[in-house]
Structures are given as structure tokens and as C-alpha cells.
ZABAVEX-81329 format. One record per residue (C-alpha): z, y negated, x negated; residue number from 1; chain; residue in three letters. Coordinates in steps of 0.2 Angstrom, whole numbers. Layout:
residues N
c3, c2, c1, pos, unit, code
Z, Y, X, NUM, A, ala
...
end
This chain:
residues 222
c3, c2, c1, pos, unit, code
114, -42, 14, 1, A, unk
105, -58, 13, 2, A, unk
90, -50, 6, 3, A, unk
91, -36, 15, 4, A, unk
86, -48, 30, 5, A, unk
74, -58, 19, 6, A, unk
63, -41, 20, 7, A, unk
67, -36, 36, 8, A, unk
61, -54, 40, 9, A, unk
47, -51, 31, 10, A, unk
43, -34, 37, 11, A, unk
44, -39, 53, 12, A, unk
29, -52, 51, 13, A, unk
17, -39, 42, 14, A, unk
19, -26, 50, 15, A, unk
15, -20, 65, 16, A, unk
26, -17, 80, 17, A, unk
24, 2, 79, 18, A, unk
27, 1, 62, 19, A, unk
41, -8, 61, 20, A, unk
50, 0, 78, 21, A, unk
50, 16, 69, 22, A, unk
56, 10, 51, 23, A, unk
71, 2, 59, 24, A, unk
75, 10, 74, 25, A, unk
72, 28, 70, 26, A, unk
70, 29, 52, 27, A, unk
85, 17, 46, 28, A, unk
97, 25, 61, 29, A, unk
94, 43, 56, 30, A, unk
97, 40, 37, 31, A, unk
113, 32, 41, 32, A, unk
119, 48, 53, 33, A, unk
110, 58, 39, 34, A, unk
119, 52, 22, 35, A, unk
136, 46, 33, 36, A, unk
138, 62, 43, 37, A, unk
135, 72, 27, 38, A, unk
149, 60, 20, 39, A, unk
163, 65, 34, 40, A, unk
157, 83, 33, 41, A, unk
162, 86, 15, 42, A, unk
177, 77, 18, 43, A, unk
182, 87, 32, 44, A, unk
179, 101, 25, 45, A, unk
190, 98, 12, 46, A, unk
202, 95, 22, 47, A, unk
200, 110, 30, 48, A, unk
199, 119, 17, 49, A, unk
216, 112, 8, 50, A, unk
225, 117, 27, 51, A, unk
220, 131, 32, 52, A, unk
218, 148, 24, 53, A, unk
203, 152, 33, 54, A, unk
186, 153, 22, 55, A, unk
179, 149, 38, 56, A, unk
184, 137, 44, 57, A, unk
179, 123, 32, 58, A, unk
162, 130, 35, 59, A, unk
162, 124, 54, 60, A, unk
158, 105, 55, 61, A, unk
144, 111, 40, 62, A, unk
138, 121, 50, 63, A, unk
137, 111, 68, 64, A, unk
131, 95, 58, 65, A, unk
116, 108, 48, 66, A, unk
112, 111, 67, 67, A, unk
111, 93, 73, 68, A, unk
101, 88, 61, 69, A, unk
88, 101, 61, 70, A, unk
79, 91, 77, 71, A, unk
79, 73, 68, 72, A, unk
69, 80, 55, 73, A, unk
59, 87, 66, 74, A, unk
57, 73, 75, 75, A, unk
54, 60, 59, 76, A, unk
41, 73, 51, 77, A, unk
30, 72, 72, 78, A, unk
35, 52, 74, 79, A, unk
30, 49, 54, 80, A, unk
13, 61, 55, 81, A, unk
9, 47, 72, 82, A, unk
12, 31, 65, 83, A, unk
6, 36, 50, 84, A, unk
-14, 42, 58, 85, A, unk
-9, 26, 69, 86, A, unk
-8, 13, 55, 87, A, unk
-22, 21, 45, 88, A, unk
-35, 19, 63, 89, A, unk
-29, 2, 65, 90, A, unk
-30, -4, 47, 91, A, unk
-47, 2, 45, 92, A, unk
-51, -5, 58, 93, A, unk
-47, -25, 54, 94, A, unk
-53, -23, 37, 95, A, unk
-68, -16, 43, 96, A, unk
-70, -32, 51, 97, A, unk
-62, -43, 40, 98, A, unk
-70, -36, 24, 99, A, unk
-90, -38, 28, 100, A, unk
-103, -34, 18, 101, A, unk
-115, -47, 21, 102, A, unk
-132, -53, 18, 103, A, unk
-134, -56, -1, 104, A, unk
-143, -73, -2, 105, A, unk
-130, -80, 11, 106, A, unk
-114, -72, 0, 107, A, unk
-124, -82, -17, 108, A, unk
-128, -96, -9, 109, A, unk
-112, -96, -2, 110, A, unk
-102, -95, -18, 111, A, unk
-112, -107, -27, 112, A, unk
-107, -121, -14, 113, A, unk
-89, -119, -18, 114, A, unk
-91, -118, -36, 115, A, unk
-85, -100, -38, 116, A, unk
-100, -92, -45, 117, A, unk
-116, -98, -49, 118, A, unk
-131, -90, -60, 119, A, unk
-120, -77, -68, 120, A, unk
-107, -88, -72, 121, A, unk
-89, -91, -66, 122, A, unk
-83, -109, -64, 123, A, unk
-65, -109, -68, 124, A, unk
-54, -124, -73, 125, A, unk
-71, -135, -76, 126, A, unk
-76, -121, -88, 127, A, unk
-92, -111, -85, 128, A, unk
-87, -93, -90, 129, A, unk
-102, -80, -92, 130, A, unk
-97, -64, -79, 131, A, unk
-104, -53, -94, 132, A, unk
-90, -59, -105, 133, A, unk
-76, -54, -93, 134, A, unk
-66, -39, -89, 135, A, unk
-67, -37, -69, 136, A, unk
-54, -26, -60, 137, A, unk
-51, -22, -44, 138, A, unk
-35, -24, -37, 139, A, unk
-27, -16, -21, 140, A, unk
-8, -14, -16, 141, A, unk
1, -15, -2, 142, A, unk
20, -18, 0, 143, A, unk
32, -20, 16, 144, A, unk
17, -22, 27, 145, A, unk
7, -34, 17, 146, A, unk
-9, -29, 10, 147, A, unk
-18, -37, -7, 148, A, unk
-35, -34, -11, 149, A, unk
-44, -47, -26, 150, A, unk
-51, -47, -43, 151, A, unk
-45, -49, -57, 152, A, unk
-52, -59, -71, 153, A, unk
-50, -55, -92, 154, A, unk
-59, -62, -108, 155, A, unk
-66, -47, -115, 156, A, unk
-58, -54, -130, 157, A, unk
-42, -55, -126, 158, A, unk
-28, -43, -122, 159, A, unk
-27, -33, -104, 160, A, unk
-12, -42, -98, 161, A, unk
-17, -59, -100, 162, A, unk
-28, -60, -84, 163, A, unk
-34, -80, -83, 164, A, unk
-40, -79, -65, 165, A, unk
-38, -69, -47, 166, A, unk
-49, -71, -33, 167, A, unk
-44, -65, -17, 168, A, unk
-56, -54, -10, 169, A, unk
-68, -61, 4, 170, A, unk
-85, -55, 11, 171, A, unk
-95, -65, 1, 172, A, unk
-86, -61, -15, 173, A, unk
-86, -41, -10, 174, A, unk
-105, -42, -7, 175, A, unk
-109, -53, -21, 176, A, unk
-101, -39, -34, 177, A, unk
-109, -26, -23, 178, A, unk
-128, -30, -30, 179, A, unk
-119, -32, -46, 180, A, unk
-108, -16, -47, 181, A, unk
-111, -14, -66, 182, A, unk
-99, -30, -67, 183, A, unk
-83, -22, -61, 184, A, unk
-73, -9, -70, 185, A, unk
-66, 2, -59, 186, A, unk
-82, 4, -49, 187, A, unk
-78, 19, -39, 188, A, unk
-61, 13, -32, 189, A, unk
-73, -4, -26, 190, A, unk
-87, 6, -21, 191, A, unk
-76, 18, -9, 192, A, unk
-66, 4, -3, 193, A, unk
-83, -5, 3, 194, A, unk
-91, 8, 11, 195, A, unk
-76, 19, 17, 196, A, unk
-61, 9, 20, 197, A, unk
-52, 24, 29, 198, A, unk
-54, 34, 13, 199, A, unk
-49, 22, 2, 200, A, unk
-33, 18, 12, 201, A, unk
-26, 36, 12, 202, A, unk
-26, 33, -6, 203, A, unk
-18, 16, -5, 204, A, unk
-5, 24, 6, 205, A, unk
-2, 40, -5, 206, A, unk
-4, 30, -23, 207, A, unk
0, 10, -19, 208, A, unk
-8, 11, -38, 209, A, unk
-23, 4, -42, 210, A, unk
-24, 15, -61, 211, A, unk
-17, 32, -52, 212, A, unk
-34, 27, -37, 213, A, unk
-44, 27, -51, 214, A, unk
-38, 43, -60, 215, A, unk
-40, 51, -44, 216, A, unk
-55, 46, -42, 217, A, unk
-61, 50, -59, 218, A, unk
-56, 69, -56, 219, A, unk
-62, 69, -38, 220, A, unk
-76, 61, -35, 221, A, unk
-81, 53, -16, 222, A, unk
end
């Protein structure tokens, strides 16, 4: 129970109202009269079915519960089809806003300063890393209303999983990798999210993948 309210908790701070109102005030509720009703039917109609001799019979309180829930999932699949456009507007949106691609100079300049990346190189750990020698991906997933977009770093020289670096993804890092696109592996899933953040994110919403965007992307070209 206790970590069932540590996600509600933390649902309820990422998401928004909309969002939230619907998961746990429509969606949750119906589930419960959904899977419990279903529950107290079958039983009922065993009981029915071991006291009367009518075939009937145990078919009534199926029957009247089929009906009563024919409209809730009616209702979730127009309430769902909402929030859902809702959420896509709205999220597009702020990371329109919030992921700029800006001027190129300022972005280098910019990340130089901070001793991120300078002259083709990486700065991590007091080690200057050539960007030619690394594997860049592109990572994006979202979970219980919480959004993560960043690069991820490899040595071309070691295995995939042992990623030395992430760098949460920020305007000037976005238009830095822009101008040098040939850098990052997945380039399509980058390239779409820059320059179309509504299309990308109906494929964050339908895969929450970053391999299964790519495949898609592979096969269906934007």
C-alpha cells in the first residue's frame, strides 16, 4: 500500500490535473466495478446455478452487469481519446518552448563556458574525450507523468551497456548535436523530435522505447 501512494504521490506532481483526475477518478474506479463486479457475478451465478433448476436464471445478474458496463467503456474509450489529444497539445507545446533550437555560435560558446564541450571534445571527470570516439544515443522515455530526454555517452571501444556519461538534454546541447547530426546514432528519432515534437511524442506515447522509435522509424520514414 505504501508504494502504491509513493506513485500516486508522485503522479500527482508530474502530471497534469486532467491527467491525473481521469487516471484516478475514472479509470482506477471503473476497473474496481469492472474486475469486482465481474467477481460477485460469477459467484452469483453459481449460486444460482447450484439452487435453482432454471438454465436461466444464473444467466440474469451476467446479463444486467454486461449491460451496465457497456457505457463505462464507452465512456473511458471518448474520456481516454480526450485526455489523450489533450496531453499530446499540451506537451508539445512546453517542450516546444523548453527544447529551443537556438543560434549555433551562442549554444558552442555556451558549452565551452561550462566545460561540456569544446573543439570536438567532451570534458568529463577532468578527461578530454574526442566526440569521434564515442557512441551517442538518444534517449527518451517517459513514466507516471515524468518525461526524460538526454544523451547517452559510450567508448566506441567498450561494450553497449557500459554508458560513462548522460547529459540531460537542454537547448544548447540539442542545437550543438543539430550542426553535428553525424555524431548521434539514432539520428532520425533526434532529428523528428527537434523539428516535430508532436510526432515524436505519439511515438513516445504508443512505444515509451527508445530501440522500438527507432525501428519504427527505420521502416517508416518522417
Amino acid at each position: 500500500m505504501g508504494k502504491f501512494k509513493n506513485i500516486a504521490k508522485f503522479e500527482k506532481e508530474h502530471m497534469p490535473s486532467y491527467q491525473y483526475h481521469f487516471l484516478y477518478k475514472r479509470l482506477l474506479p471503473g476497473m474496481i466495478y469492472v474486475i469486482g463486479g465481474a467477481l460477485v457475478v460469477a459467484v452469483l451465478a453459481i449460486i444460482l446455478a447450484l439452487t435453482t433448476e432454471s438454465e436461466l436464471v444464473p444467466f440474469i445478474p451476467v446479463i444486467l452487469w454486461g449491460i451496465s458496463v457497456i457505457p463505462l467503456l464507452v465512456l473511458f474509450v471518448i474520456h481516454s481519446k480526450k485526455n489523450s489529444n489533450r496531453l499530446l497539445f499540451d506537451k508539445s507545446k512546453e517542450f516546444e518552448q523548453k527544447y529551443k533550437v537556438i543560434e549555433y555560435r551562442i549554444a558552442e560558446e555556451k558549452l565551452a563556458s561550462e566545460s561540456v564541450i569544446k573543439e570536438n571534445s567532451l570534458y568529463f571527470e577532468d578527461k578530454e574525450i574526442r566526440l569521434e570516439d564515442c557512441f551517442i544515443y538518444f534517449f527518451a522515455k517517459t513514466m507516471s507523468g515524468a518525461y526524460a530526454f538526454s544523451f547517452v555517452f559510450f567508448k566506441k571501444d567498450t561494450p553497449e551497456d557500459d554508458a560513462f556519461l548522460v547529459l540531460d538534454l537542454e537547448s544548447n546541447l540539442m542545437t550543438y548535436f543539430l550542426e553535428n547530426i553525424e555524431l548521434i546514432y539514432n539520428q532520425s528519432a533526434f532529428l523528428l523530435f527537434a523539428r516535430d515534437k508532436k510526432e515524436f511524442l505519439k511515438l513516445l506515447f504508443k512505444y515509451n522505447d527508445p530501440k522500438k522509435i527507432d525501428q519504427f522509424l527505420e521502416r517508416n520514414p518522417i
